[in-house]
Structure formats: structure tokens, C-alpha cells
TIMIRO-991271 format. One line per field, with one value per residue (C-alpha): residue in one letter; x, y, z. Coordinates in pm, whole numbers. Example, Ala and Ser with C-alpha at 12.3 -4.5 7.8 and 13.67 -1.06 7.14 Angstrom:
% residues 2
res	a / s
px	1230 / 1367
py	-450 / -106
pz	780 / 714
END
This chain:
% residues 376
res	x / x / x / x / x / x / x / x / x / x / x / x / x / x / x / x / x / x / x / x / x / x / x / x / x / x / x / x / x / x / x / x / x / x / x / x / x / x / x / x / x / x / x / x / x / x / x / x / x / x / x / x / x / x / x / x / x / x / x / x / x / x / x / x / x / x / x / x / x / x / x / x / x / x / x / x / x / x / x / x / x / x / x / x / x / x / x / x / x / x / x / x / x / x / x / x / x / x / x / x / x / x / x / x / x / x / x / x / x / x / x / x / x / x / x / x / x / x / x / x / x / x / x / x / x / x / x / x / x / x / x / x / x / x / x / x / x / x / x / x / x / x / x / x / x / x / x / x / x / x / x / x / x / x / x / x / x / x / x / x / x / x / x / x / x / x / x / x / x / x / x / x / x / x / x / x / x / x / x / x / x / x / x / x / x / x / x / x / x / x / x / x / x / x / x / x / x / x / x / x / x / x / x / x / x / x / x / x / x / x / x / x / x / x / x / x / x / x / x / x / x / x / x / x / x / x / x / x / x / x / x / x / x / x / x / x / x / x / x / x / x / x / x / x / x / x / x / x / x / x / x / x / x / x / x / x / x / x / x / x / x / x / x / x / x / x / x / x / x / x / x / x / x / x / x / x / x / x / x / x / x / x / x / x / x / x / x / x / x / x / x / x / x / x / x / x / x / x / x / x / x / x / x / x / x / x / x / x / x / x / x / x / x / x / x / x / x / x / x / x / x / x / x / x / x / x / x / x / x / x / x / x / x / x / x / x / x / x / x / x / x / x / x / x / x / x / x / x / x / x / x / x / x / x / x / x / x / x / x / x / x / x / x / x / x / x / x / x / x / x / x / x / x / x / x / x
px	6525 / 6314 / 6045 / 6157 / 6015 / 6182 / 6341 / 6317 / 6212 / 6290 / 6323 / 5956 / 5892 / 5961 / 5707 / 5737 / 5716 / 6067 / 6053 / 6134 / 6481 / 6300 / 6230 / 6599 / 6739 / 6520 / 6614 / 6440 / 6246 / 6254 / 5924 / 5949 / 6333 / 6334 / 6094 / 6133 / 6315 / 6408 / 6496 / 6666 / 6711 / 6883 / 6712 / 6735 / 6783 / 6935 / 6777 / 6484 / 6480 / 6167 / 6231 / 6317 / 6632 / 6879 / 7218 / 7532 / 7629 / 7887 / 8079 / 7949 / 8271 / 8244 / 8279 / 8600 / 8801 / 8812 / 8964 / 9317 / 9587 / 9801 / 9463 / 9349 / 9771 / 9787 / 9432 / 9558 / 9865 / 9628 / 9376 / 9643 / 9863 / 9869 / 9995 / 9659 / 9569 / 9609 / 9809 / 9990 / 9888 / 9528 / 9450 / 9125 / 9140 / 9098 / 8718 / 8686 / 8931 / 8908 / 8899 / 8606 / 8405 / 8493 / 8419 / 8614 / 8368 / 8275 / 7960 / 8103 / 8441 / 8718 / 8915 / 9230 / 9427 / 9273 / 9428 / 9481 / 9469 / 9140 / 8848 / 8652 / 8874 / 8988 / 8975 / 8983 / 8859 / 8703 / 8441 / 8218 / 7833 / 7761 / 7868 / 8130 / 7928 / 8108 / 8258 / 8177 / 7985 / 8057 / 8098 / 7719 / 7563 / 7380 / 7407 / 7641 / 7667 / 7391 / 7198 / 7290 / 7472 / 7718 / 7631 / 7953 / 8264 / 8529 / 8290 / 8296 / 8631 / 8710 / 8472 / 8668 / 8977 / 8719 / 8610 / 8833 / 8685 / 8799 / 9109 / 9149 / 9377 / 9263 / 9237 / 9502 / 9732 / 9752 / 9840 / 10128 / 10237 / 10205 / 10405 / 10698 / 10717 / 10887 / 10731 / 10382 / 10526 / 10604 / 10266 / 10062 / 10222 / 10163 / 9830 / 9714 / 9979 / 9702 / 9700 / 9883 / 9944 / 9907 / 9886 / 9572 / 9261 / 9088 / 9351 / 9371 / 9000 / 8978 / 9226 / 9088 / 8743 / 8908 / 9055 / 8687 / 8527 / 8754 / 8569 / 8331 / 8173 / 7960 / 8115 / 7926 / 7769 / 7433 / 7590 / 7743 / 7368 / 7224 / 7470 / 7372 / 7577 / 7267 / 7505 / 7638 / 7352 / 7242 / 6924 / 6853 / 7033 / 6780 / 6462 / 6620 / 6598 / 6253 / 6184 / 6382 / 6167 / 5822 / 5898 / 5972 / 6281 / 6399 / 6181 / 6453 / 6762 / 6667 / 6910 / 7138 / 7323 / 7138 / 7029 / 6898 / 6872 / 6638 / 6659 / 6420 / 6296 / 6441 / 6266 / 6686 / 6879 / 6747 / 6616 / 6822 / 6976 / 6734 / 6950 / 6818 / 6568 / 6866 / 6993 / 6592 / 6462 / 6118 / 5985 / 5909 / 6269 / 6353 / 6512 / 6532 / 6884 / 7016 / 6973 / 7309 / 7409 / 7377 / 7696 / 7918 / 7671 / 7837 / 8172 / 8069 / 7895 / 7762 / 7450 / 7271 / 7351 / 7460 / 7558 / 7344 / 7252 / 7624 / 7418 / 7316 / 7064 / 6974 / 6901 / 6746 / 6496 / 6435 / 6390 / 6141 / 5939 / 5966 / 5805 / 5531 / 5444 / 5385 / 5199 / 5481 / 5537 / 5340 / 5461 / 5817 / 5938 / 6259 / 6399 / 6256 / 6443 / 6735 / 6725 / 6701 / 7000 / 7178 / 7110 / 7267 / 7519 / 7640 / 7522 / 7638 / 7962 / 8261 / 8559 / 8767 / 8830 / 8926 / 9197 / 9522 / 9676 / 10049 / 10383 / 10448 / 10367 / 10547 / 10503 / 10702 / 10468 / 10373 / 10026 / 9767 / 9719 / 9387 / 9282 / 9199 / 8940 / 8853 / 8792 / 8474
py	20164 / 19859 / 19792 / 19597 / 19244 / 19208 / 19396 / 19718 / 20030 / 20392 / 20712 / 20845 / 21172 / 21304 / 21419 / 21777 / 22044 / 22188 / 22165 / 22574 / 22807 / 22997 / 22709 / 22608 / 22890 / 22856 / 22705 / 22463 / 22290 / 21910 / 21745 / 21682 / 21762 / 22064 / 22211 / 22295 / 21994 / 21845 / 21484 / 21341 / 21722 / 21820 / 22039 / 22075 / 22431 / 22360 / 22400 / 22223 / 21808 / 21602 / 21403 / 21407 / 21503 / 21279 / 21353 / 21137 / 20846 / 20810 / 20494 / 20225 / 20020 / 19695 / 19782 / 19727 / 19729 / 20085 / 20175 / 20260 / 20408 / 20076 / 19874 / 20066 / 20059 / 19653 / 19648 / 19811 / 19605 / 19305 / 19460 / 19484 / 19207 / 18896 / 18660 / 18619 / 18437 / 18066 / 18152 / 18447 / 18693 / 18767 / 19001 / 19134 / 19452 / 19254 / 19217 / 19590 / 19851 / 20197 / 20233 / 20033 / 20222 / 19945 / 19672 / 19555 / 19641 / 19298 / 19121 / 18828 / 18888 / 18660 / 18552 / 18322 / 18190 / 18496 / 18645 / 19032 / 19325 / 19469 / 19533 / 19457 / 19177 / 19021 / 18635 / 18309 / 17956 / 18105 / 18285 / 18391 / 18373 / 18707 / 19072 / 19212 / 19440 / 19755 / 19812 / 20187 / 20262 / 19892 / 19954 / 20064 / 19743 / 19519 / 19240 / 19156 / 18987 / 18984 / 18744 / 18887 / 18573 / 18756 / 19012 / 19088 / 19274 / 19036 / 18756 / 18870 / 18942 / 18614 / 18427 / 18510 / 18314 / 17995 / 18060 / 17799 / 18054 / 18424 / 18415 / 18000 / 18007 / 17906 / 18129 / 17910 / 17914 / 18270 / 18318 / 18086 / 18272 / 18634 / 18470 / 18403 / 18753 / 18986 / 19293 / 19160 / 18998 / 19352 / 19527 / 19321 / 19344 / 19681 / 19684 / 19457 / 19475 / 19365 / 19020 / 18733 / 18627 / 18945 / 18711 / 18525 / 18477 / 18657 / 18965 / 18902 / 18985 / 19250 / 19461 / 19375 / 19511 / 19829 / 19915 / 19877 / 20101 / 20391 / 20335 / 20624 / 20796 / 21169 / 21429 / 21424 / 21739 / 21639 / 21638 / 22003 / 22088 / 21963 / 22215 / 22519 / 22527 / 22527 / 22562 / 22181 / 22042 / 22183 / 22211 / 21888 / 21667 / 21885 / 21792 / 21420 / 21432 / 21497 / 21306 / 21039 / 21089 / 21070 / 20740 / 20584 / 20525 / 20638 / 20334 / 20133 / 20392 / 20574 / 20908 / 21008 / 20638 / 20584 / 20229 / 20024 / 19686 / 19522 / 19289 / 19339 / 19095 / 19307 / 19026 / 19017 / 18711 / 18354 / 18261 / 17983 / 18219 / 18229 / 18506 / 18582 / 18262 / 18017 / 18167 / 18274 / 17941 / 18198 / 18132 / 18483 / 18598 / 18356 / 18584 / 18889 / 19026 / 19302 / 19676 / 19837 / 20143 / 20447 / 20653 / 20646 / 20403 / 20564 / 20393 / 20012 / 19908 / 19668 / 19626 / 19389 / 19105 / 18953 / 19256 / 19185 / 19567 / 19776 / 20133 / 20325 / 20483 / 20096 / 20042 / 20318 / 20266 / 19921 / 20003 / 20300 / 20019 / 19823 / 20105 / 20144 / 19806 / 19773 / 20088 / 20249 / 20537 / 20744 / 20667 / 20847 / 21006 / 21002 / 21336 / 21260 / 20863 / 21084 / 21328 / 21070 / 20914 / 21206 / 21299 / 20941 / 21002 / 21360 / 21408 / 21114 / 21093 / 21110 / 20978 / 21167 / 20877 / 20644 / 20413 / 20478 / 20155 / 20108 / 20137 / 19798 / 19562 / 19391 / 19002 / 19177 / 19042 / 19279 / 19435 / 19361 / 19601 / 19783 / 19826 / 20137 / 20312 / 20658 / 20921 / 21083
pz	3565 / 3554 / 3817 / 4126 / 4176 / 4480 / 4752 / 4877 / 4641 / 4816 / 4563 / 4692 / 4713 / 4263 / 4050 / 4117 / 3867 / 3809 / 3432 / 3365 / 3353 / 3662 / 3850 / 3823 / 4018 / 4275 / 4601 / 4807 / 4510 / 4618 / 4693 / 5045 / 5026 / 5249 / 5504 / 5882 / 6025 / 5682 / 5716 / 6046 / 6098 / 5721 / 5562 / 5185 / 5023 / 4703 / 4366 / 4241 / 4212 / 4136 / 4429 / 4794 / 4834 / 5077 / 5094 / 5038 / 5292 / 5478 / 5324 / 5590 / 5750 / 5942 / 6309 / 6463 / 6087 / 5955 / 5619 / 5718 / 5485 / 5501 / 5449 / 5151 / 5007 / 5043 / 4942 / 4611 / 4572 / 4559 / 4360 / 4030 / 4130 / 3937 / 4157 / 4269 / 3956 / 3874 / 3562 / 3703 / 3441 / 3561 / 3838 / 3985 / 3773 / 3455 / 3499 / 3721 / 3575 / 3608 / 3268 / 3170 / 3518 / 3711 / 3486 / 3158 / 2878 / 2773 / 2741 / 2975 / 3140 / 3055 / 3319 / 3376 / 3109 / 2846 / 2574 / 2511 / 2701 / 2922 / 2723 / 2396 / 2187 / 2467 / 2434 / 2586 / 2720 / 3096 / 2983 / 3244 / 3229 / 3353 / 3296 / 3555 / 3772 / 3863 / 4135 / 4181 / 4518 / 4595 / 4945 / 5009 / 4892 / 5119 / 4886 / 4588 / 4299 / 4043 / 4219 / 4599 / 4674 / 4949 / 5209 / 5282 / 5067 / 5257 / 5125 / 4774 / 4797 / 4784 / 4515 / 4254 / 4402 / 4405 / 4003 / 3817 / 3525 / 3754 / 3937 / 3961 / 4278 / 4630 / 4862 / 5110 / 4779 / 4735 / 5145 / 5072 / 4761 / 4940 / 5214 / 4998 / 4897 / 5184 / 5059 / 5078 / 5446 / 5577 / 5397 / 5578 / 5923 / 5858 / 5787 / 6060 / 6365 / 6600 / 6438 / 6587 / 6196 / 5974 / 5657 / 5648 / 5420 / 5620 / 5592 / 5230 / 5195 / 5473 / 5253 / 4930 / 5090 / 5223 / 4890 / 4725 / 4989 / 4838 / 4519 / 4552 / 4309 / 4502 / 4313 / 3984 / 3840 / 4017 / 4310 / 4225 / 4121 / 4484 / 4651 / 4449 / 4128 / 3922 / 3561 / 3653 / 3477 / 3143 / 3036 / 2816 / 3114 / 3325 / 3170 / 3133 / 3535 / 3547 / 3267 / 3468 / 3764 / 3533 / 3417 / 3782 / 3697 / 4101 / 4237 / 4164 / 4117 / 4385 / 4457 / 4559 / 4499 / 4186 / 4327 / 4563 / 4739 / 4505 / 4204 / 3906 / 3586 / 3272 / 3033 / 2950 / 2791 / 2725 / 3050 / 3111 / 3432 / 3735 / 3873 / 4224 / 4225 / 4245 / 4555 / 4727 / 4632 / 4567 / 4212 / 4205 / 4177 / 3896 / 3627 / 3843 / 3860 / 4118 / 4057 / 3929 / 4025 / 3760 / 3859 / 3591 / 3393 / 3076 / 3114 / 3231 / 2878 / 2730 / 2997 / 3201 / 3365 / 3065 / 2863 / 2609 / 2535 / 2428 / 2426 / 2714 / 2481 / 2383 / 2773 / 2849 / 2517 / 2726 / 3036 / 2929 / 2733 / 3026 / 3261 / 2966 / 2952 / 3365 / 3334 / 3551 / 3282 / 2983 / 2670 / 2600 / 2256 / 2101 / 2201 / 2575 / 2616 / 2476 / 2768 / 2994 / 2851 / 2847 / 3215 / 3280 / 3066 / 3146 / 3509 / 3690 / 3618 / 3824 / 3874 / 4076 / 4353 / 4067 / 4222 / 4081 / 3892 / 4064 / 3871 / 3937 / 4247 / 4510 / 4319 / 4014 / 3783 / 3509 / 3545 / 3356 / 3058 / 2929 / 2578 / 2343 / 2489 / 2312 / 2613 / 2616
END
């Protein structure tokens, strides 16, 4: 929720009044959300919001490569499969599991050559210097990584192969270790039978990027709110959304992604990382960090970019001091920060598109395990 230094803000339109029981059961109540013509021709008639209402994207494709069925399946083979580790016992869902929302619930992710399952406790000599971002609504992102370093998903796809401290196996390497597998030989002529030679690194991150762009989260009880269900958010996570919207949170988490293309200074960590200024070269962006999505914020703790903060009522006490400090927001009390927290917490969730973790894969290496993790 922190004010953008650079980049691209959005969320205008909130600050209406929609703070009453009444007001919630009337329809039509964004600022700007509905009206004759609406937006590109949508017009908005749900309940109240205290901003302008947009509704959810399409997932955005490269042209020329849609998702395909045998895309996303080989996509998810790869996704859990260890045999695209260095040590053979790592895989990409031990940083970004489903459950730790898409991340693995560590400060600093632990990659190749770690000890212990998915999650808090695990251990090891590859420690990496920045929190796994999650992967939820991955696909919409202009830019990735904390400091926007790629602009593509088949260009993230494959940094982690390149990390001696990640996955720690070339990207050439792993094509020559799918190849010797005649399961992985047959999934990818499947998946691209145009090719002249299905099994390439190219290939390798094409379905590792169609996988992630089934990792949408638009089903959450704000969503359920926006198309008339009024009862999907309660009252406290109600006034949390205004509240939300008071303390310009949306300039930077703009609905309905709960994010945007920007990258803000948090006054986070030691400030030995420039974040975004290493890659801009602009003094200006030195410490700034990209904006995380908030959808299903609840499960991907600890926080920031180096997950200094474990609380989401810890980060949302920070980024509400932040907001008073810039003069971006009134001072807040404690029952208010916790309505905002509980809005986060309560109305963004959802993971019904959560991709399903495979019985075993083709390499028949075991899978990596998760940890404990108490449901809420």
C-alpha cells in the first residue's frame, strides 16, 4: 500500500461515501463505476465501492502461443518436477507452492541443495537474498521480479535455471535431461507439434509460462460482492475497504488486480539492495521494490521484498505509517488498520484455480514435500 516512486499508479476514481448497511444494498455505488456508457461501454450496477469499478481481465497470452491443455499439463509436470534442479531434489514449487499462496513462507527462499520440506524450518547453504514473490496473477504483470528485471514470463521462466542458489542447472542441461526421459519426449511433441524440435529451451519456458498463466486468482468474495452478493463481504471487511480506499492504499493496489506496474520505497531492510535502481540505472529507484499483488496476501507471509515483516497486520501497520508520513492518509486507529487488514485478509482470497500438485511426474523423482501449515 505504499506510495509509488516509480511507474504507473491507476486505482482513481475511491473516496466515495459507502460507509452505511443502506448504502450496501444499493446498486450502482462506485465513483465513476457506472453511468450511461460506463467504461469502454461496461457499465457498473453492482453494490457500492469507493472506487471506479473495472472488471476482471482477460489473462493476456503472447500472440501466436495460446494456453493449450497439453501446454498448461507439461507446464505442470515441470513446475513439480525435480529434475530440473542441479541436485535433483529441488523443483520450482519449492520457492512458489500452493500452499504457502504461491510462495514458500520464508523470509528468503532456500533453494538447491536445502534441507527439509517447503516452508518455515527449511534449511540450507543457497539462501536467496530476496523473498519468493508469488506467483498468483503472475500472468498479468508487465514486469517481474522485485526489481522488474524481465518483461516476459518465458524470460522469468528461466532465471531460476541460471541461480547456482535456485534451481542450479542450465537451461541446455535440463533439455538434455528431459530428452532422456520418453515421457517428457512424447509430452512435448504433444504440446508443440508445429515445432521442427518439440524439446527446446525455448519450449521448456513456453510451457512453464502457460502453466503460470492458469494461476488466477478472480473469484474472491469481493469479486462475489462486485456482482451483487452484497453478504460476501461482512461488515468490518466492509468498512476495511473504504478505510482501504481513505488511506490511498488503491494508488498502488489498484482493483480489481490489487496491483500495479509500479515499484515503491517501503523504507524496508538495510539498504544494501537497490532493488529497481540496479536494473533503471535512475537514482531515484534505488531501494524501490515492485508492487505485489494483494490477492491472497494472507497466505504468502512473511512480507516485502525481503520478508522482513511475518504479519499482515505488521504490514499493513507499516504501510498505513508510511501513507501518514507522505501525507497520503489521516492518521488511522487500531480498530481501523485492523479493518483494513481484515478486508485483505478475508476478502481477497481465493484459491479455487490453485494448480493441483501431480501424483508423481514423468522424471520419477519424488516431489518435493510442504511443511505443517495450520489452515485458516
Amino acid at each position: 500500500m505504499s506510495s509509488s516512486t516509480t511507474g504507473d499508479s491507476g486505482g482513481g476514481g475511491y473516496g466515495g461515501d459507502a460507509s452505511s448497511t443502506e448504502a450496501r444494498g444499493e446498486g450502482g455505488g462506485s465513483e465513476g463505476g457506472g453511468g450511461e456508457g460506463g467504461i469502454g461501454g461496461f457499465v457498473y450496477d453492482g453494490p457500492p465501492l469507493p472506487w471506479l469499478f473495472l472488471p476482471f481481465p482477460e489473462v493476456p497470452t503472447p500472440e501466436g502461443d495460446p494456453v493449450t491443455v497439453e501446454k498448461a499439463t507439461l507446464g505442470q509436470m515441470l513446475f513439480y518436477d525435480p529434475i530440473m534442479s542441479g541436485d535433483q531434489a529441488t523443483a520450482c514449487v519449492t520457492c512458489h507452492s500452493e500452499q504457502w499462496g504461491l510462495s514458500d513462507g520464508l523470509p528468503t527462499s532456500i533453494g538447491v541443495h536445502g534441507e527439509g520440506p517447503i516452508g518455515p524450518g527449511r534449511e540450507g547453504p543457497t539462501s536467496t537474498t530476496r523473498n519468493a514473490p508469488s506467483l498468483w496473477n503472475v500472468a498479468y504483470r508487465k514486469e517481474l521480479f522485485w526489481d522488474g528485471r524481465q518483461v516476459t514470463l518465458e524470460a522469468q521462466a528461466l532465471e531460476p535455471l541460471l541461480s547456482d542458489v535456485e534451481l542450479g542447472l542450465p537451461p541446455a542441461a535440463v533439455v538434455a535431461a528431459l530428452g532422456d526421459v520418453p515421457a517428457y519426449v512424447d509430452l512435448f511433441r504433444a504440446a508443440f507439434p508445429d515445432e521442427a524440435e518439440p524439446l527446446t529451451e525455448a519450449t521448456v519456458a513456453r510451457a512453464l509460462s502457460a502453466v503460470q498463466r492458469t494461476f488466477v486468482t478472480r473469484r474472491a468474495p469481493y469479486d462475489q460482492y462486485t456482482e451483487g452478493d452484497v453478504g460476501a463481504i461482512d461488515e468490518e471487511s466492509f468498512r476495511g475497504m473504504q478505510l482501504f480506499a481513505e488511506a490511498g492504499c488503491p494508488s498502488c493496489h489498484a482493483p480489481p488486480l490489487f496491483e500495479t506496474d509500479s515499484y515503491a520505497d517501503r523504507d524496508i531492510g538495510d539498504g544494501t539492495d537497490e532493488g529497481r535502481g540496479a536494473i533503471s540505472g535512475k537514482a531515484s529507484d534505488i531501494g524501490a521494490f515492485k508492487v505485489p499483488t494483494l490477492r491472497n496476501i494472507r497466505d504468502s507471509d512473511p512480507y516485502f521484498h525481503d520478508g522482513s515483516i511475518a504479519s499482515l497486520e505488521d504490514a499493513v501497520d507499516h504501510e498505513i505509517d508510511v501513507q501518514i508520513d507522505r501525507g497520503a492518509s489521516r492518521p488511522m486507529n487500531v480498530e481501523e488498520r485492523a479493518a483494513v487488514a481484515r478486508f485483505l485478509n478475508k476478502s481477497l482470497q481465493d484459491t479455487g484455480e490453485s494448480p493441483q500438485r501431480p501424483r508423481d511426474v514423468p522424471s520419477g523423482l519424488p516431489i518435493p514435500e510442504d511443511g505443517f501449515r495450520i489452515p485458516r
